[in-house]
C-alpha positions in Angstrom: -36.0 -102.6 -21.4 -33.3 -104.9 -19.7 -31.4 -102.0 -19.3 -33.7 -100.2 -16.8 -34.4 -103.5 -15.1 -30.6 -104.0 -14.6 -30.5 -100.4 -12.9 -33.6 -100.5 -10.8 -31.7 -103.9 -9.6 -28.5 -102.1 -9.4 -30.7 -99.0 -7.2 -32.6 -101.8 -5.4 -28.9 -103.0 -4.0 -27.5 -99.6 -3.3 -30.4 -98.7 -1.5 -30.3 -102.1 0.8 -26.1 -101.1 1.3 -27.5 -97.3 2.3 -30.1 -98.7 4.8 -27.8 -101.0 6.1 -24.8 -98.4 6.5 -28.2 -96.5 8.7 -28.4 -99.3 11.0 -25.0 -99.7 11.5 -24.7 -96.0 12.8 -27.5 -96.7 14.6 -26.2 -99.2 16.6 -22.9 -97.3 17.0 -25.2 -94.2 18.2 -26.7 -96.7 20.7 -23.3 -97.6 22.2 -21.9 -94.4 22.7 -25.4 -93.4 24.4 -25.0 -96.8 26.5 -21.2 -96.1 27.4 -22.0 -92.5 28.7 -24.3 -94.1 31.8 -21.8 -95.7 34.0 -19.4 -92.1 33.0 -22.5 -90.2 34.9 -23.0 -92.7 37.1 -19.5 -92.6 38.1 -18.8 -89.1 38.0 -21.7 -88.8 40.5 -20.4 -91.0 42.8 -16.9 -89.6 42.7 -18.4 -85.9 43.4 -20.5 -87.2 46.0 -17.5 -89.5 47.7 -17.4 -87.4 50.7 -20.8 -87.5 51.9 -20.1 -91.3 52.7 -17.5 -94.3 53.9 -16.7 -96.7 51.0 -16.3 -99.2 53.7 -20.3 -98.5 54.8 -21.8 -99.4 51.9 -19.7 -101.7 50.1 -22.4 -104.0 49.6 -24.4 -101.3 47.4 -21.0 -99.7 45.5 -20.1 -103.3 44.2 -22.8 -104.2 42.2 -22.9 -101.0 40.8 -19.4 -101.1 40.0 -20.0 -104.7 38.5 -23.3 -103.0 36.3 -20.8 -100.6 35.3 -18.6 -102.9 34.1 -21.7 -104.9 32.4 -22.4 -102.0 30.8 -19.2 -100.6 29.4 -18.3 -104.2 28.1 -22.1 -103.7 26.2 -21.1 -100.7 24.3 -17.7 -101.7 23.3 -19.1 -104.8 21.7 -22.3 -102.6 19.7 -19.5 -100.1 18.6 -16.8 -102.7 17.5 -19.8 -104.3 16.0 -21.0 -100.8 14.0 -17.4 -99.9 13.0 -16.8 -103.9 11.4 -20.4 -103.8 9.6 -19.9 -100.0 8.3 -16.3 -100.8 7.1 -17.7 -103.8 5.1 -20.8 -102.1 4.0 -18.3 -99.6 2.3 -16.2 -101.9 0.7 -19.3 -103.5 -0.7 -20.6 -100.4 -2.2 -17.2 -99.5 -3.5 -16.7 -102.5 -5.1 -20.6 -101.9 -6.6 -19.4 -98.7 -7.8 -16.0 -99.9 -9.3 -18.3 -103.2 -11.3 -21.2 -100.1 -12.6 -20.6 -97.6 -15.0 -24.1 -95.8 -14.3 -23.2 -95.3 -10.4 -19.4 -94.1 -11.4 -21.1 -91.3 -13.1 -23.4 -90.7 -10.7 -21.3 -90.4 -7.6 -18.1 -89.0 -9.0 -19.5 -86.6 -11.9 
């Protein structure tokens, strides 16, 4: 009987390190969608460059440079962020593994 209660616990944990490990990527997919808007949005302003005088409308090109810049700084902190929880969500469920008999024969058969 405390066997199965020590592996439901064991399960219980692995599956909290799993959903955690979903979040993370989550958060890193959320970055990488976030740092691809001021990529468009500059692309589009490059290709469209000739079409008008930087000097013109300098008063609308730097606050979206500085969103830009908002943005981008954004992103890098979510995916420096993901990549820091993932790595230690790994090394937790590694050193899970390593302490549990049970998982060590489940995951490498």
């Amino acid at each position: 009987m405390q066997k199965t209660d020590q592996r439901e616990m064991v399960f219980d944990e692995v599956s909290l390190m799993l959903s955690e490990k979903r979040t993370a990527l989550s958060i890193l997919r959320t970055g990488i969608a976030i740092f691809s808007i001021p990529l468009s949005l500059g692309s589009v302003l490059i290709a469209t460059s000739q079409l008008y005088d930087p000097d013109q409308i300098l008063y609308l090109i730097v606050p979206v440079l500085a969103g830009c810049t908002l943005l981008v700084l954004i992103s890098l902190w979510l995916m420096i962020t993901a990549a820091v929880k993932l790595r230690n969500n790994e090394r937790r469920l590694d050193r899970l593994i390593e302490k549990n008999q049970f998982l060590r024969n489940i995951v490498d058969p």
